[in-house]
C-alpha positions as CSV (number, residue, x, y, z in Angstrom):
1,X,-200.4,215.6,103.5
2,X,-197.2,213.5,103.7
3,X,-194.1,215.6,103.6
4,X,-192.2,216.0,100.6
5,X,-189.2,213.1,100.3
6,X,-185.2,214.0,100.1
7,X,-185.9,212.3,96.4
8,X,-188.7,215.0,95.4
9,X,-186.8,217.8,96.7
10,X,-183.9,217.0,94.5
11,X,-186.3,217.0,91.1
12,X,-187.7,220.6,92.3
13,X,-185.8,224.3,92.1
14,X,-187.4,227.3,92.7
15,X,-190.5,227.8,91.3
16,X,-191.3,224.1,90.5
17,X,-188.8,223.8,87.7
18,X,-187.6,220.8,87.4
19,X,-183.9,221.0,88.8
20,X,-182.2,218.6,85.8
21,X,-183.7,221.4,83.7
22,X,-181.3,224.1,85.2
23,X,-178.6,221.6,84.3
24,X,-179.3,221.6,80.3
25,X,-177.4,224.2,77.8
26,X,-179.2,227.4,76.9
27,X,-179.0,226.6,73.4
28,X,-178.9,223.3,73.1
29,X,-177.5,219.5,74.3
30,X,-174.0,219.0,75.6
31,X,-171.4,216.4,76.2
32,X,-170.6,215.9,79.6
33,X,-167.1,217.8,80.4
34,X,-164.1,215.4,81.5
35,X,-162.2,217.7,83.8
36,X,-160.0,214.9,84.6
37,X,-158.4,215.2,81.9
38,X,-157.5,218.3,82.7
39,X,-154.4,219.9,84.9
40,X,-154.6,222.2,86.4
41,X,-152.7,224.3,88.9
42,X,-153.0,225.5,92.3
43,X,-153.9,229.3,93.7
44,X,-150.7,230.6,94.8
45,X,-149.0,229.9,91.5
46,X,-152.2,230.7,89.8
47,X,-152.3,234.2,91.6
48,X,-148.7,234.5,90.7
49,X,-148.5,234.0,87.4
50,X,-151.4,235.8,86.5
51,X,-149.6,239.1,88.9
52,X,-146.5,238.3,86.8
53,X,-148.5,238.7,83.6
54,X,-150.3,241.6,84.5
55,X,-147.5,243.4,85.8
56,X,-144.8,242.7,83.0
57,X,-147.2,243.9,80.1
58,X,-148.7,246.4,82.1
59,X,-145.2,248.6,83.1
60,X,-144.1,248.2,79.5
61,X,-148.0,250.1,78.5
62,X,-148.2,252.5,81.3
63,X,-145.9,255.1,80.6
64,X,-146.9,255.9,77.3
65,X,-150.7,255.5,78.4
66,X,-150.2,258.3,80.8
67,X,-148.8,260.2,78.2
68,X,-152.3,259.6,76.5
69,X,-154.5,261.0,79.5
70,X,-152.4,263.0,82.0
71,X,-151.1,261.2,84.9
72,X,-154.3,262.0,87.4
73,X,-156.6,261.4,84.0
74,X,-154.4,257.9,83.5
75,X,-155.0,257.1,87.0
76,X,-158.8,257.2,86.8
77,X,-158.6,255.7,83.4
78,X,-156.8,252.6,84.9
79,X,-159.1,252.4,87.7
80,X,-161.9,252.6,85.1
81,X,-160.1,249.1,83.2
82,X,-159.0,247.4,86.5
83,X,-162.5,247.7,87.6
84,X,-164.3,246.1,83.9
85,X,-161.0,243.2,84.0
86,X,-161.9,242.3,87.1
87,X,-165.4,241.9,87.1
88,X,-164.7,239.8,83.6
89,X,-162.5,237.9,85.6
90,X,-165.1,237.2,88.2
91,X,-167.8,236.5,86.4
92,X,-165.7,233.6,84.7
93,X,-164.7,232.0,87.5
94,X,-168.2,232.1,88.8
95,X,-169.4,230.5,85.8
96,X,-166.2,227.8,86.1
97,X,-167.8,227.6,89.7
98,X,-171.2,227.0,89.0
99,X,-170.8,224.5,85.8
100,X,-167.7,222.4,87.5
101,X,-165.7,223.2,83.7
102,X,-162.0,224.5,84.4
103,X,-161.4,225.5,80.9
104,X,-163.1,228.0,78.4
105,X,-164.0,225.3,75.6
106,X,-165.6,223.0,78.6
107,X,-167.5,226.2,80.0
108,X,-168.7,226.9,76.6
109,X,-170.1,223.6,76.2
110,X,-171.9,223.3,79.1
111,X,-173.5,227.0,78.4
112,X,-174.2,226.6,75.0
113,X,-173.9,223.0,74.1
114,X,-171.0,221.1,72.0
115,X,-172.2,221.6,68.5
116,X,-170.4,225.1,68.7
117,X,-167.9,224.7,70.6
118,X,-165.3,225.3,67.8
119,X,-165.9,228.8,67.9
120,X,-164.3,229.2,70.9
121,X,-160.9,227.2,69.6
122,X,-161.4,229.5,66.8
123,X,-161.7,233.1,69.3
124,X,-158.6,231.7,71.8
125,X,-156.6,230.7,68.7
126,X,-156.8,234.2,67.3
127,X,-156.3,235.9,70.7
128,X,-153.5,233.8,71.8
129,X,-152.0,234.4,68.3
130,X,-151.7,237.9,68.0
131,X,-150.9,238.2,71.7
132,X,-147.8,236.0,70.5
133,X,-147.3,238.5,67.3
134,X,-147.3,241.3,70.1
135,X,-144.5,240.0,72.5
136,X,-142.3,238.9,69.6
137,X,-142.0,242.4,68.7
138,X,-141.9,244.2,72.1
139,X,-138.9,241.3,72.6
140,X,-137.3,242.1,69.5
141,X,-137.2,245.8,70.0
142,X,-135.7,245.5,73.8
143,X,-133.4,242.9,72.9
144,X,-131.5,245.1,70.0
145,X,-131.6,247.4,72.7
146,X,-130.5,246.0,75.6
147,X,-127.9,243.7,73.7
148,X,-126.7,247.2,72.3
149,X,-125.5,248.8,75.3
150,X,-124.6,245.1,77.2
151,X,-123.1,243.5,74.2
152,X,-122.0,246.0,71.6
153,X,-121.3,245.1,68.3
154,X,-122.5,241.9,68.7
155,X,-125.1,239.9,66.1
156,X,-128.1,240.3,68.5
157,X,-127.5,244.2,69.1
158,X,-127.5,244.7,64.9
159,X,-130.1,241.8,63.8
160,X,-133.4,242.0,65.1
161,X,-135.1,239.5,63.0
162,X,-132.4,236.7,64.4
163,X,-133.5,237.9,68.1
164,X,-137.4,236.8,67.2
165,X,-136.1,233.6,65.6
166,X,-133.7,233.0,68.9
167,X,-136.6,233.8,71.1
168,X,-139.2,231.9,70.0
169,X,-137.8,229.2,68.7
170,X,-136.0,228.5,72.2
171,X,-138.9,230.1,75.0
172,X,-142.0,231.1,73.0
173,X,-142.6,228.1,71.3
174,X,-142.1,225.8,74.0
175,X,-143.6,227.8,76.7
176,X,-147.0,227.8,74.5
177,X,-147.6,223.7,74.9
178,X,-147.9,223.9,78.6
179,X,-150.9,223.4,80.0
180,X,-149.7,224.0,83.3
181,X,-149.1,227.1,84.5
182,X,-147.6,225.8,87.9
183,X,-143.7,224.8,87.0
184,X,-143.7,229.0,86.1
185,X,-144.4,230.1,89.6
186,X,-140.8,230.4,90.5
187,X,-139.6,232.2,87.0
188,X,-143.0,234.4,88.1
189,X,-141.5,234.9,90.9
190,X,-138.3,236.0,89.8
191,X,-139.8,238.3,87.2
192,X,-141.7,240.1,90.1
193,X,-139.0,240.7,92.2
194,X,-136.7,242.3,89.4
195,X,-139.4,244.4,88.3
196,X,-139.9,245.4,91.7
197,X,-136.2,246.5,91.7
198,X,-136.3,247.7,88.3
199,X,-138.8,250.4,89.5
200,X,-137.7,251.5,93.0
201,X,-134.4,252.3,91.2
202,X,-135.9,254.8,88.6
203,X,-138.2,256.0,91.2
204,X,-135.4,256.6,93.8
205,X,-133.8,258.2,91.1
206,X,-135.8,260.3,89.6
207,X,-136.6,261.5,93.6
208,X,-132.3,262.1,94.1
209,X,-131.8,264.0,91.2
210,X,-135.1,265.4,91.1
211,X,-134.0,268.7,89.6
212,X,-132.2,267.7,86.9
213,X,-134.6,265.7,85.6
214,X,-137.0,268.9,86.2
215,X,-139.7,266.2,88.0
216,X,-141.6,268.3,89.7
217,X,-142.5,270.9,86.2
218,X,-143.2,267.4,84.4
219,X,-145.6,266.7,86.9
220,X,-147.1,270.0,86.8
221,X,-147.5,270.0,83.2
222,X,-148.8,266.4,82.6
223,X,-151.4,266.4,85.6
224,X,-154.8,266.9,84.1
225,X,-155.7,267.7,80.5
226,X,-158.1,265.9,78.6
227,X,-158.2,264.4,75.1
228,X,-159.2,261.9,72.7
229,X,-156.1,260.0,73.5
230,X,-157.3,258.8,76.3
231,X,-159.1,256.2,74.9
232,X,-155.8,255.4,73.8
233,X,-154.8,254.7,77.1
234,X,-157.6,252.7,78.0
235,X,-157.2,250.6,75.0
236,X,-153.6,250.0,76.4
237,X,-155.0,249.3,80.1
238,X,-157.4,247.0,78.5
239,X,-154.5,245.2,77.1
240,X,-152.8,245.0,80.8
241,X,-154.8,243.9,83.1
242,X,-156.7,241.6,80.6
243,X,-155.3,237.9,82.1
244,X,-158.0,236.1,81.3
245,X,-156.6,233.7,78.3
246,X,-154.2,232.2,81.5
Protein backbone atom coordinates (compact mmCIF):
# COMPACT_ATOMS: atom_id res chain seq x y z
CA UNK A 1 0.00 0.00 0.00
CA UNK A 2 1.66 3.23 -1.19
CA UNK A 3 2.19 5.74 1.58
CA UNK A 4 -0.08 8.39 2.07
CA UNK A 5 1.14 11.83 0.00
CA UNK A 6 2.03 15.42 1.75
CA UNK A 7 -1.34 16.42 -0.44
CA UNK A 8 -3.67 13.65 1.44
CA UNK A 9 -2.31 14.36 4.73
CA UNK A 10 -3.27 18.01 4.39
CA UNK A 11 -7.18 17.03 3.47
CA UNK A 12 -7.15 14.65 6.70
CA UNK A 13 -7.39 15.75 10.72
CA UNK A 14 -7.99 13.48 13.34
CA UNK A 15 -10.32 11.09 12.89
CA UNK A 16 -10.68 11.31 9.08
CA UNK A 17 -12.46 14.65 9.08
CA UNK A 18 -11.75 16.36 6.45
CA UNK A 19 -9.36 19.25 7.61
CA UNK A 20 -11.08 22.38 5.44
CA UNK A 21 -14.08 21.21 7.54
CA UNK A 22 -12.41 22.31 10.88
CA UNK A 23 -11.86 25.61 9.05
CA UNK A 24 -15.85 26.37 8.43
CA UNK A 25 -17.97 28.53 11.13
CA UNK A 26 -20.07 26.57 13.66
CA UNK A 27 -23.11 28.14 12.64
CA UNK A 28 -22.77 28.95 9.42
CA UNK A 29 -20.42 30.51 6.17
CA UNK A 30 -18.06 33.39 6.69
CA UNK A 31 -16.15 36.02 4.94
CA UNK A 32 -12.66 35.66 4.91
CA UNK A 33 -11.11 38.26 7.73
CA UNK A 34 -8.74 41.09 6.26
CA UNK A 35 -6.36 41.50 9.20
CA UNK A 36 -4.39 43.81 7.10
CA UNK A 37 -6.46 46.13 7.48
CA UNK A 38 -5.99 46.08 10.76
CA UNK A 39 -3.27 47.88 13.28
CA UNK A 40 -2.37 46.76 15.59
CA UNK A 41 0.23 47.19 18.41
CA UNK A 42 3.09 45.49 19.83
CA UNK A 43 3.42 43.41 23.39
CA UNK A 44 5.17 45.69 25.53
CA UNK A 45 2.77 48.54 24.93
CA UNK A 46 0.03 46.07 24.70
CA UNK A 47 1.02 44.71 28.30
CA UNK A 48 1.38 48.30 29.32
CA UNK A 49 -1.63 49.69 28.51
CA UNK A 50 -3.69 47.01 29.53
CA UNK A 51 -1.52 47.17 33.41
CA UNK A 52 -2.31 50.92 33.09
CA UNK A 53 -5.97 50.17 32.68
CA UNK A 54 -6.21 47.67 35.14
CA UNK A 55 -4.49 49.39 37.75
CA UNK A 56 -6.10 52.98 37.36
CA UNK A 57 -9.73 51.61 37.68
CA UNK A 58 -8.91 49.02 39.94
CA UNK A 59 -7.19 51.45 43.01
CA UNK A 60 -10.16 53.83 42.45
CA UNK A 61 -12.69 50.24 43.26
CA UNK A 62 -10.49 48.64 45.88
CA UNK A 63 -10.94 50.46 48.87
CA UNK A 64 -14.43 50.63 49.00
CA UNK A 65 -14.56 46.80 47.82
CA UNK A 66 -12.69 45.92 50.92
CA UNK A 67 -15.00 47.73 52.83
CA UNK A 68 -17.59 45.24 51.16
CA UNK A 69 -15.78 41.85 52.37
CA UNK A 70 -13.18 42.54 55.05
CA UNK A 71 -9.68 43.00 53.95
CA UNK A 72 -8.58 39.04 54.19
CA UNK A 73 -12.37 38.30 52.67
CA UNK A 74 -11.46 41.11 49.76
CA UNK A 75 -8.21 39.54 49.23
CA UNK A 76 -9.74 36.05 48.42
CA UNK A 77 -12.46 37.77 46.67
CA UNK A 78 -9.94 39.49 44.23
CA UNK A 79 -8.04 36.42 43.77
CA UNK A 80 -11.45 34.70 43.00
CA UNK A 81 -11.98 37.68 39.95
CA UNK A 82 -8.22 37.90 38.85
CA UNK A 83 -8.36 34.24 38.41
CA UNK A 84 -12.10 34.23 36.04
CA UNK A 85 -10.42 37.74 34.10
CA UNK A 86 -7.71 36.02 33.32
CA UNK A 87 -8.71 32.85 32.07
CA UNK A 88 -11.42 35.16 29.83
CA UNK A 89 -8.46 36.75 28.81
CA UNK A 90 -6.76 33.62 27.70
CA UNK A 91 -9.18 31.89 26.22
CA UNK A 92 -9.55 35.03 23.77
CA UNK A 93 -6.36 35.21 22.71
CA UNK A 94 -6.23 31.56 22.12
CA UNK A 95 -9.18 31.80 20.03
CA UNK A 96 -7.41 35.12 18.17
CA UNK A 97 -4.55 32.45 18.00
CA UNK A 98 -6.09 29.69 16.48
CA UNK A 99 -8.54 31.65 13.85
CA UNK A 100 -5.63 34.28 12.78
CA UNK A 101 -8.56 37.34 13.66
CA UNK A 102 -7.03 40.23 15.86
CA UNK A 103 -10.23 41.86 16.58
CA UNK A 104 -13.53 40.64 18.28
CA UNK A 105 -16.01 41.34 15.23
CA UNK A 106 -13.26 39.25 12.96
CA UNK A 107 -13.17 36.41 15.69
CA UNK A 108 -16.88 36.39 15.68
CA UNK A 109 -17.03 35.92 12.13
CA UNK A 110 -14.85 33.27 11.69
CA UNK A 111 -16.75 31.32 14.86
CA UNK A 112 -20.07 32.00 13.92
CA UNK A 113 -20.12 33.28 10.50
CA UNK A 114 -20.77 36.98 9.07
CA UNK A 115 -24.54 37.01 8.94
CA UNK A 116 -24.38 37.94 12.75
CA UNK A 117 -21.70 39.67 13.12
CA UNK A 118 -23.69 42.89 14.07
CA UNK A 119 -24.38 41.68 17.36
CA UNK A 120 -21.11 42.04 18.39
CA UNK A 121 -20.94 45.93 17.17
CA UNK A 122 -24.08 46.01 18.96
CA UNK A 123 -22.44 44.21 22.62
CA UNK A 124 -18.90 46.46 22.24
CA UNK A 125 -20.97 49.55 21.44
CA UNK A 126 -23.02 49.18 24.59
CA UNK A 127 -19.93 48.15 26.73
CA UNK A 128 -17.72 50.67 25.56
CA UNK A 129 -20.57 53.25 26.09
CA UNK A 130 -21.43 52.88 29.54
CA UNK A 131 -17.76 52.26 30.34
CA UNK A 132 -17.42 56.01 28.86
CA UNK A 133 -20.72 57.02 31.11
CA UNK A 134 -18.65 55.59 34.12
CA UNK A 135 -15.21 57.52 33.74
CA UNK A 136 -17.03 60.75 32.95
CA UNK A 137 -18.45 60.67 36.22
CA UNK A 138 -15.56 59.26 38.37
CA UNK A 139 -13.53 62.39 36.33
CA UNK A 140 -16.11 64.78 37.23
CA UNK A 141 -16.24 63.95 40.83
CA UNK A 142 -12.24 64.06 41.33
CA UNK A 143 -11.86 66.95 39.26
CA UNK A 144 -14.33 69.35 41.55
CA UNK A 145 -12.25 67.79 44.02
CA UNK A 146 -8.95 68.12 43.24
CA UNK A 147 -9.48 71.61 41.49
CA UNK A 148 -11.01 72.51 45.01
CA UNK A 149 -8.10 72.27 47.08
CA UNK A 150 -5.40 73.09 43.99
CA UNK A 151 -7.42 75.84 42.44
CA UNK A 152 -9.97 77.28 44.84
CA UNK A 153 -12.63 79.27 43.77
CA UNK A 154 -12.00 78.67 40.47
CA UNK A 155 -14.96 77.56 37.66
CA UNK A 156 -13.75 73.84 37.57
CA UNK A 157 -13.74 73.44 41.57
CA UNK A 158 -17.68 74.86 41.62
CA UNK A 159 -19.05 73.38 38.07
CA UNK A 160 -18.91 69.85 37.60
CA UNK A 161 -20.97 69.58 34.54
CA UNK A 162 -18.32 72.09 32.65
CA UNK A 163 -15.39 69.49 33.87
CA UNK A 164 -17.29 66.49 31.85
CA UNK A 165 -17.77 68.81 28.90
CA UNK A 166 -13.81 69.99 29.19
CA UNK A 167 -12.86 66.39 29.49
CA UNK A 168 -14.43 64.82 26.97
CA UNK A 169 -14.65 67.03 24.59
CA UNK A 170 -10.70 67.62 24.66
CA UNK A 171 -9.32 63.59 25.83
CA UNK A 172 -12.39 61.30 25.85
CA UNK A 173 -13.59 61.92 22.56
CA UNK A 174 -10.49 61.93 20.76
CA UNK A 175 -8.83 59.18 22.65
CA UNK A 176 -11.92 56.87 21.59
CA UNK A 177 -11.03 56.93 17.53
CA UNK A 178 -7.78 55.28 18.06
CA UNK A 179 -7.29 52.13 16.97
CA UNK A 180 -3.93 51.94 18.17
CA UNK A 181 -3.19 51.52 21.47
CA UNK A 182 0.65 51.98 20.90
CA UNK A 183 1.23 55.95 20.82
CA UNK A 184 -0.35 55.52 24.76
CA UNK A 185 2.52 53.45 26.04
CA UNK A 186 4.40 56.35 27.25
CA UNK A 187 1.27 58.33 28.94
CA UNK A 188 0.74 54.43 30.36
CA UNK A 189 3.74 54.66 31.53
CA UNK A 190 3.61 57.85 33.21
CA UNK A 191 0.29 56.96 34.80
CA UNK A 192 1.97 53.81 36.42
CA UNK A 193 4.72 55.46 37.80
CA UNK A 194 2.53 58.28 39.66
CA UNK A 195 0.30 55.70 40.89
CA UNK A 196 3.13 53.91 42.08
CA UNK A 197 4.10 57.03 44.03
CA UNK A 198 0.70 57.97 44.87
CA UNK A 199 0.46 54.71 46.96
CA UNK A 200 3.90 54.28 48.62
CA UNK A 201 3.16 57.78 50.00
CA UNK A 202 -0.25 56.90 51.78
CA UNK A 203 1.21 53.64 52.71
CA UNK A 204 4.43 55.15 54.19
CA UNK A 205 2.14 57.29 55.90
CA UNK A 206 -0.22 55.55 57.27
CA UNK A 207 2.97 53.21 58.65
CA UNK A 208 4.68 56.84 60.23
CA UNK A 209 1.86 57.93 61.90
CA UNK A 210 0.42 54.74 62.52
CA UNK A 211 -1.23 55.64 65.74
CA UNK A 212 -2.94 58.47 64.93
CA UNK A 213 -4.59 57.06 62.33
CA UNK A 214 -5.39 54.00 64.89
CA UNK A 215 -4.02 51.44 61.86
CA UNK A 216 -3.49 48.67 63.53
CA UNK A 217 -7.50 48.60 65.44
CA UNK A 218 -8.70 49.30 61.75
CA UNK A 219 -7.04 46.35 60.75
CA UNK A 220 -8.28 44.41 63.56
CA UNK A 221 -11.73 45.28 63.12
CA UNK A 222 -12.05 45.03 59.22
CA UNK A 223 -10.10 41.57 58.98
CA UNK A 224 -12.64 38.86 58.45
CA UNK A 225 -16.45 39.17 58.65
CA UNK A 226 -18.65 38.01 56.11
CA UNK A 227 -21.69 39.38 54.24
CA UNK A 228 -23.77 39.84 51.38
CA UNK A 229 -21.67 42.68 50.38
CA UNK A 230 -19.27 40.83 49.23
CA UNK A 231 -20.63 40.18 46.13
CA UNK A 232 -20.51 43.81 46.05
CA UNK A 233 -16.99 43.65 45.90
CA UNK A 234 -16.64 41.11 43.42
CA UNK A 235 -18.91 43.01 41.18
CA UNK A 236 -16.37 45.90 41.61
CA UNK A 237 -13.24 43.47 41.05
CA UNK A 238 -15.07 42.21 38.01
CA UNK A 239 -15.10 45.69 36.80
CA UNK A 240 -11.15 46.04 37.41
CA UNK A 241 -9.46 43.61 36.20
CA UNK A 242 -11.89 43.15 33.24
CA UNK A 243 -9.39 44.64 30.17
CA UNK A 244 -10.71 42.83 27.65
CA UNK A 245 -12.58 45.57 25.37
CA UNK A 246 -8.59 46.89 24.82
Amino acid sequence: KPAPTTNSLKTRAKGGVPAMMLTKPLLGKSKKVDDDEEVGSTVAATVINLLKNMVGAGLLNVCIAFKYASVLGGLLVALFSAFVCTAGFLLIGLCCAKTNARTFRGLWQVSMGSSSEKVMDFVLFFHTFFSCVGYITMIGDFCVKSCSGLFPGSVFATQRELSIYVVTVLAIFPLSLYKNLDSLKHTSVIGLIITALSCAYVFGDVVWNASEYQAVSTLQDNLWYMKLDMFKALALFNGSFSAHYN
